[in-house]
N, C-alpha and C positions, 0 to 999 in steps of 0.2 A: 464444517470448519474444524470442526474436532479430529477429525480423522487426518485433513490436509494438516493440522498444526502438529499433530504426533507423527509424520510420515515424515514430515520437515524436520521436527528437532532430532529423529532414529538420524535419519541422513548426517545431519552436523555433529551430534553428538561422534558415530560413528568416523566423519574424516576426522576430527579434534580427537580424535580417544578417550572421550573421557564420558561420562554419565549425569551430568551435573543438569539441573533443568533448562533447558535451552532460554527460551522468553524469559523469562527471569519477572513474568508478572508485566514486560512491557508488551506485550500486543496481545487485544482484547479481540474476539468479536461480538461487539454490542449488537443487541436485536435492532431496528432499524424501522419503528412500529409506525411514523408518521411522514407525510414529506418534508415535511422541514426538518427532522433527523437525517432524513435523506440526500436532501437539497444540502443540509452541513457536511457531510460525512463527503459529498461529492466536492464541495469546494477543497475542504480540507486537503483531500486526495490530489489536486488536480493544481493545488498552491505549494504543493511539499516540493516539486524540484527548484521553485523561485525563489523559497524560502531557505533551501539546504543551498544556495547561490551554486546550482548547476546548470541553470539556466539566467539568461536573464529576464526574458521574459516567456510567458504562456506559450507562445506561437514558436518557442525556442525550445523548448521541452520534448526530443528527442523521445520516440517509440512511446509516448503519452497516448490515453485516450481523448484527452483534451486537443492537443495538437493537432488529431485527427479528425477531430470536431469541426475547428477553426478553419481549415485549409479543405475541408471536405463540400464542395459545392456541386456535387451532383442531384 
């Protein structure tokens, strides 16, 4: 994750011109040691476009892994 995070912020800093720390300390990646870390981090994940009112509900959530979850009956 270290690598994709500094590949990300080189990228942005570079179209912004500027050098300043990208995250700014908001996006972590926590180790992920148990399932119920897991089991959270996957809800979390999977509630953020309902929550940012992009969708309205789950099954509405556009290019999601969730969405894909839901509707995937094979």
């Amino acid at each position: 994750m270290c690598c994709l995070n500094e590949t990300v912020a080189s990228m942005a800093n570079k179209e912004d011109d500027c050098n300043s720390q990208f995250w700014e300390g908001g996006f972590r990646s926590p180790a992920l040691l148990d399932e119920k870390a897991l089991l959270s981090r996957m809800a979390y994940v999977d509630l953020n476009p309902v929550r940012a009112k992009m969708a309205a509900t789950l099954g509405e959530s556009n290019f999601t892994s969730i969405q894909e979850r839901i509707f995937d009956h094979t």
